[in-house]
DRENTORKOL-3810 file (N, C-alpha, C; in nm, 4 decimals):
REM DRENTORKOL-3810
@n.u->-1.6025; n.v->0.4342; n.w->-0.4999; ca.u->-1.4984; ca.v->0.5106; ca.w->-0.5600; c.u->-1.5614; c.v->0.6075; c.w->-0.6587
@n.u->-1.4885; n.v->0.7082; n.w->-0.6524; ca.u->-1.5631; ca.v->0.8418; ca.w->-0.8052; c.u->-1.5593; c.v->0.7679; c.w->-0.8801
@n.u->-1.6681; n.v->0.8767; n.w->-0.9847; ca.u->-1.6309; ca.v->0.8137; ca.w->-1.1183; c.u->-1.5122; c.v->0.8514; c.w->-1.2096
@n.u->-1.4620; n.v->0.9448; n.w->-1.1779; ca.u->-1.3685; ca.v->1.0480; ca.w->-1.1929; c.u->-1.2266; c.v->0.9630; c.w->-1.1950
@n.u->-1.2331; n.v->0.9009; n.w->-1.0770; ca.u->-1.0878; ca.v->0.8316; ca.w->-1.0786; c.u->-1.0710; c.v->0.6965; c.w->-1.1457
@n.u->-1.2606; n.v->0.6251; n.w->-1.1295; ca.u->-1.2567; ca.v->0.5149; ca.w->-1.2215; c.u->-1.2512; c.v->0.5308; c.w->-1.3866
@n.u->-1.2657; n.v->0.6153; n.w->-1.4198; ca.u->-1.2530; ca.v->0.6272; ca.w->-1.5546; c.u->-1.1286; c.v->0.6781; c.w->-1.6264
@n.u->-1.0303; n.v->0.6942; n.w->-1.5154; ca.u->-0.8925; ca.v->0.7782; ca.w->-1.5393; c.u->-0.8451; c.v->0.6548; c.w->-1.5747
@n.u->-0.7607; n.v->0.6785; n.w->-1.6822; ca.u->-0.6875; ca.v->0.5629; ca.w->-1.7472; c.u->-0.5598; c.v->0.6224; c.w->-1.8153
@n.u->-0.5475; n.v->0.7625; n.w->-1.7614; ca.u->-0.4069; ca.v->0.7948; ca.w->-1.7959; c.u->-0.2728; c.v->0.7590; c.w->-1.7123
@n.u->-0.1667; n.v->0.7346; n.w->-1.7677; ca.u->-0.0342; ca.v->0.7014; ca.w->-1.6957; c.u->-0.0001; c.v->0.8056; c.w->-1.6180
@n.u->-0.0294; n.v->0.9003; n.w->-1.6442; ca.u->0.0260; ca.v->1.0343; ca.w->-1.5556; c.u->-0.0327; c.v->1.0647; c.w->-1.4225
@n.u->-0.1459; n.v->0.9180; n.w->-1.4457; ca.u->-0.2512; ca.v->0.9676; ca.w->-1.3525; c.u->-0.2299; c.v->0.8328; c.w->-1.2196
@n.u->-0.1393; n.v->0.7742; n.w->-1.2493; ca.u->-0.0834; ca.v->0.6378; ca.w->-1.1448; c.u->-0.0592; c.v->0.6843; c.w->-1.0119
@n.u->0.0243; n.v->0.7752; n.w->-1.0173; ca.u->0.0527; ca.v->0.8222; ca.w->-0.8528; c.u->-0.1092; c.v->0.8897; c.w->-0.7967
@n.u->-0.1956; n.v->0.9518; n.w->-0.8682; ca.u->-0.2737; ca.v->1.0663; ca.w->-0.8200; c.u->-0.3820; c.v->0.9246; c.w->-0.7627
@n.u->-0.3812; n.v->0.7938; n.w->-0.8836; ca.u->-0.4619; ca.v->0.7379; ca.w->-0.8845; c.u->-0.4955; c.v->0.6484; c.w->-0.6881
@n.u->-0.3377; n.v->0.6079; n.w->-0.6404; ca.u->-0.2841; ca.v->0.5811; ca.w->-0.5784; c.u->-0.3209; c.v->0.6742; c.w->-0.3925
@n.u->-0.3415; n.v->0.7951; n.w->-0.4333; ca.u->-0.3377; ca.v->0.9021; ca.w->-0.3474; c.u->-0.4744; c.v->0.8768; c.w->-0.3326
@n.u->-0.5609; n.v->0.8679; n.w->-0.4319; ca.u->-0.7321; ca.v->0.8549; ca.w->-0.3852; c.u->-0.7366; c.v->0.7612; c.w->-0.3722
@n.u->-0.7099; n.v->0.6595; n.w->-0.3888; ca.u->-0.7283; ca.v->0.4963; ca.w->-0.3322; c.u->-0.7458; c.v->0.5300; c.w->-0.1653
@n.u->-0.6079; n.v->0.5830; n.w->-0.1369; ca.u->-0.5607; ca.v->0.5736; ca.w->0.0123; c.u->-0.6574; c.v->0.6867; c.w->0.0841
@n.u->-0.7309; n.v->0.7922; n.w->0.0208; ca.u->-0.8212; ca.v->0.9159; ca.w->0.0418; c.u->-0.9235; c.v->0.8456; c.w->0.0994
@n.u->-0.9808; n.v->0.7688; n.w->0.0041; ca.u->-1.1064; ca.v->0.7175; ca.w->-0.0241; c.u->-1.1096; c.v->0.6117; c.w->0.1257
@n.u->-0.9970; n.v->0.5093; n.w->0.1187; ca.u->-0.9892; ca.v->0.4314; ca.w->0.2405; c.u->-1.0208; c.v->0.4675; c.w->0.3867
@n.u->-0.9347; n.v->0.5908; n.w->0.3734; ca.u->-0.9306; ca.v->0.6225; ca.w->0.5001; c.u->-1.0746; c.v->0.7237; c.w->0.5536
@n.u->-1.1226; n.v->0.8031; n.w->0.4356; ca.u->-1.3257; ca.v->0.8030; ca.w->0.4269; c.u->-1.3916; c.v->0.6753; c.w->0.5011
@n.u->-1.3565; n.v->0.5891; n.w->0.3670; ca.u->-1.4257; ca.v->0.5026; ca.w->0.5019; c.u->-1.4278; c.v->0.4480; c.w->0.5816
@n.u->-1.3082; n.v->0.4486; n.w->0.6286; ca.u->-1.2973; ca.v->0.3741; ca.w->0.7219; c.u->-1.3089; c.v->0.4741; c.w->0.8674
@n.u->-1.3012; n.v->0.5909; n.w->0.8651; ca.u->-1.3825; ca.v->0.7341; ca.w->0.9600; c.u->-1.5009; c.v->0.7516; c.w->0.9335
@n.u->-1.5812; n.v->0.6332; n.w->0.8579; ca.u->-1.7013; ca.v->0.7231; ca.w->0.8496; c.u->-1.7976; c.v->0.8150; c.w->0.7655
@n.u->-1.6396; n.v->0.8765; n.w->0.6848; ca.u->-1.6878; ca.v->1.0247; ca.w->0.6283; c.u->-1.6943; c.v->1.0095; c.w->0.4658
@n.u->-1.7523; n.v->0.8945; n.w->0.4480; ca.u->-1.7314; ca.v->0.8677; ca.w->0.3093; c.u->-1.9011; c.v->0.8955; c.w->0.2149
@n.u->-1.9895; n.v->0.9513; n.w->0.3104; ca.u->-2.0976; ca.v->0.9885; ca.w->0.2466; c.u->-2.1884; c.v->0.8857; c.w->0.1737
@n.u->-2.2030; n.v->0.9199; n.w->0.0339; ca.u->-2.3580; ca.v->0.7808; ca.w->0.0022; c.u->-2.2232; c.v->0.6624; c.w->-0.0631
@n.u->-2.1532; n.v->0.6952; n.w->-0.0724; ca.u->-2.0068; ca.v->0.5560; ca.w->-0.1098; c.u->-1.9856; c.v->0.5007; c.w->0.0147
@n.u->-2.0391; n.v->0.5145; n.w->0.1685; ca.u->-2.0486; ca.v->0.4217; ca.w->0.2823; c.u->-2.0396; c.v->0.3376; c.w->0.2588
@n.u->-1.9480; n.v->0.2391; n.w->0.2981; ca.u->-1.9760; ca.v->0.1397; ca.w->0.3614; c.u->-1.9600; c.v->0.0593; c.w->0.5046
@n.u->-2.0700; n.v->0.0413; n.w->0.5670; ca.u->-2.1292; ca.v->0.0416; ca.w->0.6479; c.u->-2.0386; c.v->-0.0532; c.w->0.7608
@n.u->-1.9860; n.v->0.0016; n.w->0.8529; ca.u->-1.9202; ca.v->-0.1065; ca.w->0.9362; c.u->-1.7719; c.v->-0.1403; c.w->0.8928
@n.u->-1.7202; n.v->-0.0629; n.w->0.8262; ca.u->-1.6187; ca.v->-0.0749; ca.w->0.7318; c.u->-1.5251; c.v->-0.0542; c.w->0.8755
@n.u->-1.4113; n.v->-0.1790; n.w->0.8673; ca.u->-1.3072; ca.v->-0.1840; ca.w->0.9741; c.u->-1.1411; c.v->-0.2008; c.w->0.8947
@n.u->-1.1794; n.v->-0.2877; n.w->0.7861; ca.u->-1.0706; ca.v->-0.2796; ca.w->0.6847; c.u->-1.0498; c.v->-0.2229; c.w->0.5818
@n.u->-0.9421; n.v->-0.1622; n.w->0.4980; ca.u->-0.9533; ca.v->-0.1627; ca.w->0.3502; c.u->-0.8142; c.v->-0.2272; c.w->0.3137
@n.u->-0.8193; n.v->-0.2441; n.w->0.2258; ca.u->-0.7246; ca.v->-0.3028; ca.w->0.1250; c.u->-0.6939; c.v->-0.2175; c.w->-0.0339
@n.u->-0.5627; n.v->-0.1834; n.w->-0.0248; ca.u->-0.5407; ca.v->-0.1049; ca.w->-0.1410; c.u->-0.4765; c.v->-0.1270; c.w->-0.2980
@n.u->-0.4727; n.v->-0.1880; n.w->-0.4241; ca.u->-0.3637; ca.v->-0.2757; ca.w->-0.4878; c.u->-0.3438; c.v->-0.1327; c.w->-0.5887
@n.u->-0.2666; n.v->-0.1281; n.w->-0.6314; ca.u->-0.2095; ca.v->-0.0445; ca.w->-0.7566; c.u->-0.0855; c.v->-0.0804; c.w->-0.8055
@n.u->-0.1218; n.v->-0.0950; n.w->-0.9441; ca.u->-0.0080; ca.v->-0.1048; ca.w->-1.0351; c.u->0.0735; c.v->0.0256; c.w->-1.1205
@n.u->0.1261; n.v->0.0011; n.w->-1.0729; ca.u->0.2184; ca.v->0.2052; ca.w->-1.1396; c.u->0.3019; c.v->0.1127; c.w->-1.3437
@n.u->0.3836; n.v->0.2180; n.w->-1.3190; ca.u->0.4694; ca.v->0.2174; ca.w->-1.4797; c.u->0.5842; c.v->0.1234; c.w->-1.4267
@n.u->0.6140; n.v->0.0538; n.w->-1.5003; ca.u->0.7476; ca.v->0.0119; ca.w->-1.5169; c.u->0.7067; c.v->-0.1590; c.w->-1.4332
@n.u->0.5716; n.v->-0.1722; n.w->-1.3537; ca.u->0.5708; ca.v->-0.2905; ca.w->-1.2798; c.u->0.5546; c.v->-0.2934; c.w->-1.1280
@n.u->0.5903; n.v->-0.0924; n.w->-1.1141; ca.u->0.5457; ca.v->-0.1516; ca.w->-0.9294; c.u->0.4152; c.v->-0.1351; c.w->-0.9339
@n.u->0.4057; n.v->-0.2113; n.w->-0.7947; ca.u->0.3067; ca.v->-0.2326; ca.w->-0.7201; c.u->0.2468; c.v->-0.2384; c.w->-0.5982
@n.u->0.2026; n.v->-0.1403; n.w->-0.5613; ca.u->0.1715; ca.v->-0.1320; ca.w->-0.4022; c.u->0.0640; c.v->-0.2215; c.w->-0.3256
@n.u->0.0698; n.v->-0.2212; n.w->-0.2683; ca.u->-0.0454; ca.v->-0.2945; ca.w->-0.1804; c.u->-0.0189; c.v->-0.2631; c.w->-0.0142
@n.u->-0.1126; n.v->-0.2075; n.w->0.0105; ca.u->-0.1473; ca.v->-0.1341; ca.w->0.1646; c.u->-0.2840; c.v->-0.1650; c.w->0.2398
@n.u->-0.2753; n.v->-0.2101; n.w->0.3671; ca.u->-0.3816; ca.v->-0.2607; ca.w->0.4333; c.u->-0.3951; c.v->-0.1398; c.w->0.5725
@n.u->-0.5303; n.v->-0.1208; n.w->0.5615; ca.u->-0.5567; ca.v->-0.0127; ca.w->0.6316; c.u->-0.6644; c.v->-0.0978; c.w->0.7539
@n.u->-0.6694; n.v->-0.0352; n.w->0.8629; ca.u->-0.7364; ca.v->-0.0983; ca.w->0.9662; c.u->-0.7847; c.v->0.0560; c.w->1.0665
@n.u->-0.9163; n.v->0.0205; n.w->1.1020; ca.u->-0.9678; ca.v->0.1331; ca.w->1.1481; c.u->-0.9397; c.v->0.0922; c.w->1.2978
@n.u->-0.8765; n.v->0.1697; n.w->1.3675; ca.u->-0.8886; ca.v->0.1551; ca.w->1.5189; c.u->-0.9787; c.v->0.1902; c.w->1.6319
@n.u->-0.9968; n.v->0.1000; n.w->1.7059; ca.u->-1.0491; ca.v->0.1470; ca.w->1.8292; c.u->-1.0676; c.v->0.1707; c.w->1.9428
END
């Protein structure tokens, strides 16, 4: 993950935070995720906690 998004700790920044989670997943899981590879990557798993208590959680699966 950037460092960019790991160090974001603003509230305003929950949805954006959310959007690169799912960016980043789907990088690697095509492949195209550069020296943050990981290698053989078939799953990801996504958790985020927003304002007020939600919480997402999304499971991504690379097809073939």
């Amino acid at each position: 993950m950037d460092a960019q998004l790991e160090n974001s700790q603003q509230p305003s920044s929950a949805g954006a935070t959310g959007l690169a989670q799912c960016t980043e997943l789907v990088r690697q899981l095509r492949g195209q995720a550069g020296d943050r590879q990981v290698e053989g990557a078939r799953i990801g798993l996504q958790h985020n906690l927003g304002l007020g208590g939600a919480c997402v959680v999304s499971l991504y699966e690379r097809q073939h």
